[in-house]
N, C-alpha and C positions, 0 to 999 in steps of 0.2 A: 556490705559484707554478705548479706543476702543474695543478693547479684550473683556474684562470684562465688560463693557456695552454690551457686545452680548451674554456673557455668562449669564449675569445677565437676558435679554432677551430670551434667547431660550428658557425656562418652559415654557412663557409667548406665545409663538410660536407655541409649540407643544399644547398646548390645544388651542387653537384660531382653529389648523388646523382639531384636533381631533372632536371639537365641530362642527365648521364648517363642516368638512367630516359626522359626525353624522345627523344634520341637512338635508344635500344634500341628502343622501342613502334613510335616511325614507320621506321624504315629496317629492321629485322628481323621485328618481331611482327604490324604494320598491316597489312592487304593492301592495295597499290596501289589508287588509286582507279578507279572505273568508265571507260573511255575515254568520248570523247564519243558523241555519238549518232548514228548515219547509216543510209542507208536499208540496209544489208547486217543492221541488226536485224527489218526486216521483212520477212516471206517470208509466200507465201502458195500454194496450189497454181494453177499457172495453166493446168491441162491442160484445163480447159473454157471458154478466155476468148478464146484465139487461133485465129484460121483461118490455111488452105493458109502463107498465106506470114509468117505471125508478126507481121499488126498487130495493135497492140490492138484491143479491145472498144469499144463506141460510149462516151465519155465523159461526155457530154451528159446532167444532168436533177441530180436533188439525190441529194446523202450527207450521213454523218452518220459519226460518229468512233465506231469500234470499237474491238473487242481489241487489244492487240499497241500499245497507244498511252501513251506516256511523257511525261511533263515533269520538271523540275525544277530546281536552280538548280546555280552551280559557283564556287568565289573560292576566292582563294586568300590564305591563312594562314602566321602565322609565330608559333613555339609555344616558345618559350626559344633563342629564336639558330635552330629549325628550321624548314623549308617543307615546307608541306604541302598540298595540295587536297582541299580540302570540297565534297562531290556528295550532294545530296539529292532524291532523286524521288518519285515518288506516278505509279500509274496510273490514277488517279481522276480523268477528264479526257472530257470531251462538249463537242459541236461540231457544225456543217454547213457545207456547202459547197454552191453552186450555181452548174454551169456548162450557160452558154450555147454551143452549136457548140463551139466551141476557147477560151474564156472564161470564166475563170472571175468571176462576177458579184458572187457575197455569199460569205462564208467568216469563219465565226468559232469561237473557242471559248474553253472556261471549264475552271480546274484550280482543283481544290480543296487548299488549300495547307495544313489542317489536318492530311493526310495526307503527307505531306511526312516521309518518312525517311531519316538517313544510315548512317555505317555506328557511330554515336557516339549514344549517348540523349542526353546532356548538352549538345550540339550539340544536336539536338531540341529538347529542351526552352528553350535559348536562342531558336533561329530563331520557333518558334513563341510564345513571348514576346514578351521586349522588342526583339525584331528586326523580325518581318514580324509582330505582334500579331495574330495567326490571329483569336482570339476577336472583335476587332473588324471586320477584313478579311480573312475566310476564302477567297476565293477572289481569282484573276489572272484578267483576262479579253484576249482580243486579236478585233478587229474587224477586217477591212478597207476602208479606204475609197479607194481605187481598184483598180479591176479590172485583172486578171491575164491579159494576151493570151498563149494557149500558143503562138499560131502556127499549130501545125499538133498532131494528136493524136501523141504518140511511140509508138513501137511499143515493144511488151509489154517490160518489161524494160530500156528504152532510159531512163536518169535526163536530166532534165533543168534546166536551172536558171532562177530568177525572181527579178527584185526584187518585195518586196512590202512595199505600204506602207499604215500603219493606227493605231489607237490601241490601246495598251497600256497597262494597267489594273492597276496591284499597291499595296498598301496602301492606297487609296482615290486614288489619283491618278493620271489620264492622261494622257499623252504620246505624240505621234506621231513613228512610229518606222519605219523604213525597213530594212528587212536581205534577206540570199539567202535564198529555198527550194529546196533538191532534191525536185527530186518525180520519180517512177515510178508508171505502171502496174504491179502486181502479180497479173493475175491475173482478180479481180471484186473487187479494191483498189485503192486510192490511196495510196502512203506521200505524206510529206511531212516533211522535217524542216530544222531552221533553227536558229538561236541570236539572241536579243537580247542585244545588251550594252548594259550599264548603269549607270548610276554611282546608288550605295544615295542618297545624298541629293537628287538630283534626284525620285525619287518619295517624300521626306518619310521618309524610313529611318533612324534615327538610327545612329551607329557603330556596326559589329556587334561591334567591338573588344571584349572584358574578359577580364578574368584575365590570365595567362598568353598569352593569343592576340589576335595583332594581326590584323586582316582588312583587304586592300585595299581600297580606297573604290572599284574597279569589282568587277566581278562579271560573270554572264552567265544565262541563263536558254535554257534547251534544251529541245525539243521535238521529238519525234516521234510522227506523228501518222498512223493507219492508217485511212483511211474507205472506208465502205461503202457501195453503192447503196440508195438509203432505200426 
């Protein structure tokens, strides 16, 4: 009888410890996830960019994406009864930009998503899988295809904000997509950063759901984006 009252109790065991062990890892052990991305992660010296009265530098002519430049993705997870946020980036990310007067005219760029790590290999190893299938569609691309009226140039240091609209490109499928950019002058920089959001099956994403962890069907895709005078 003893027996089989243990036997009868061990399922009852193992998820106590499972859930339990779940619990302890995310809320004690895990480190919070990365905040989002804004333009306070990029800095750059701007003591040779501004004159007497602190406008910026002339804007005008082409760049290209430098140091200091982020992407990557953000959704959110539920792991035995807990929540959680999965944040995955890669600095592996090239681009241009071409602005006209106060205009910006062309502006695009491309992230390499094979590179793409969180703070979880095994998470890795799914995304890049049967999630966003690296091996077949190794890179996200985003385009713009209307141009970006600044107005007027902002002075050094002064953030600004844009709608900008374009096609977006992740697993081999595009979609045209509309969201804000904060941009700053930084210096003899450009940051710029933004977020798209997403729903995984609109661009052909199968559930990123297994195991143990359930993932919601939207998600977000973040970027920041430092360019330089080309």
């Amino acid at each position: 009888m003893s027996r089989l009252k243990w036997l009868l109790l061990a399922p009852v065991v193992l998820i106590v410890f499972a859930v339990g062990g779940t619990w302890l890892y995310i809320n004690v052990i895990r480190e919070d996830p990365p905040e989002r991305l804004s333009l306070e992660d990029a800095s750059s010296d701007t003591s040779d960019a501004t004159d007497d009265d602190g406008a910026s530098t002339e804007v005008e002519g082409e760049w290209a994406i430098g140091a200091g430049s982020i992407a990557g993705y953000r959704a959110d997870e539920v792991r035995l009864g807990q929540s959680l946020e999965a944040v995955g980036r890669t600095e592996d990310v090239t681009g241009t930009m071409t602005i006209s007067g106060t205009t910006v005219e062309e502006a695009s760029f491309e992230v390499d998503l094979t590179t793409l790590e969180s703070d979880e290999s095994l998470r890795d190893g799914q995304v890049q899988g049967r999630i966003l299938e690296t091996g077949q569609f190794p890179t996200a691309t985003f385009e713009l295809t209307e141009p970006l009226d600044l107005g007027e140039v902002p002075a050094d240091g002064e953030p600004v904000s844009v709608e900008a609209t374009g096609d977006f490109t992740i697993h081999g499928v595009t979609q045209s997509v509309t969201f804000t950019i904060d941009a700053q002058v930084d210096g003899d920089t450009i940051a710029a950063n933004g977020l798209v959001a997403m729903t995984w099956a609109d661009f052909g994403i199968g559930d990123p759901s297994g195991g143990p962890n359930q993932v919601e069907a939207e998600g977000e895709m973040e970027f920041l984006l430092v360019f330089e005078q080309a």
